[in-house]
C-alpha positions in Angstrom: -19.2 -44.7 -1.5 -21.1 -47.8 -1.0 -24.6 -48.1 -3.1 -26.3 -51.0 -1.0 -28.3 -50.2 1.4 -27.0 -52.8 4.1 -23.2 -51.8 3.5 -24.2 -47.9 3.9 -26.0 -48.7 7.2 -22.3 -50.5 8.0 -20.4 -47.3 7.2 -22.4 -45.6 10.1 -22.7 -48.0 12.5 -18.6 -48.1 12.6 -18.0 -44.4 12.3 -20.3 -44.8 15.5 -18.4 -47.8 17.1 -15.0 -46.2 16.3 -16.0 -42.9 18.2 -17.4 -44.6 20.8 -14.3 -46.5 21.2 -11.7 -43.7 20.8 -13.4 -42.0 23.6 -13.4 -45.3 25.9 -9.2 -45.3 25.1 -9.1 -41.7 26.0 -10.3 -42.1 29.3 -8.4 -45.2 30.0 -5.1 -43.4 28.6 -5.8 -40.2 30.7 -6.2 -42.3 34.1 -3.2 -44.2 33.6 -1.0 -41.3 32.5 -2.3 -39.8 36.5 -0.7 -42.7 37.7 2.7 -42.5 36.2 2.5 -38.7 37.2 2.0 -40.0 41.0 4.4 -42.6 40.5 6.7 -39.9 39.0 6.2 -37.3 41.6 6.6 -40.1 44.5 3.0 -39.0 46.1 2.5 -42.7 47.2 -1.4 -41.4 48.5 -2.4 -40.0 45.3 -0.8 -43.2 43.2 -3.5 -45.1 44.9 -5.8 -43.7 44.2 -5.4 -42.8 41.0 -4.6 -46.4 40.5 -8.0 -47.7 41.5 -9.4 -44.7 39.3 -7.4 -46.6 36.4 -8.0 -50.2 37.2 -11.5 -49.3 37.0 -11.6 -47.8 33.7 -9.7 -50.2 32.3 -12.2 -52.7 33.7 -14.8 -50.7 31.8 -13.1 -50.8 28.5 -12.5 -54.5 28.9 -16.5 -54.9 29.6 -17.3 -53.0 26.2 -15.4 -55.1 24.4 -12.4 -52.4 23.7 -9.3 -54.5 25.6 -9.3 -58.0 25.6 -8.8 -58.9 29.2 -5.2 -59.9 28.9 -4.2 -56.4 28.0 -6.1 -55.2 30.6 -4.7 -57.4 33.3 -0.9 -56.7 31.9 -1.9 -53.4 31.7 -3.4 -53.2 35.6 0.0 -55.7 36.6 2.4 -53.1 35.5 0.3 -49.9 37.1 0.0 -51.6 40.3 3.9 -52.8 40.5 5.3 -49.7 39.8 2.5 -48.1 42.8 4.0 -50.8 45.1 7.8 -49.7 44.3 6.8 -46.3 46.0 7.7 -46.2 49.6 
């Protein structure tokens, strides 16, 4: 454990940033998993819509500083393609 006053106050503030975080990937991972279960189940209305759900968490993690917004855009890319195979 850390006896400085200054590296203590560190500790918390990145438990706090780490939670914060987790929670942010959690979201984003849970939207985009109801995409590849549209996708997977061929329901081309609710792939849609589940897709904009997931494009706009994932903008919302990129925002906060979570993704860097290459990963998001790959990430948004490869949802969308695999909405637009569905016919």
């Amino acid at each position: 454990m850390a006896n400085i006053k200054s590296a203590k106050k560190r500790i918390l503030v990145t438990e706090v940033k780490a939670a914060r975080n987790k929670a942010i990937k959690s979201k984003v991972k849970t939207a985009v998993k109801k995409v590849d279960a549209a996708v997977a189940a061929s329901d081309k209305e609710a792939a849609v819509a589940a897709l904009k759900a997931a494009t706009i968490e994932l903008g919302k993690a990129t925002s906060k500083g979570v993704y860097h917004a290459n990963t998001t855009s790959r990430k948004v890319s490869r949802l969308a393609a695999a909405v637009n195979k569905l016919d």
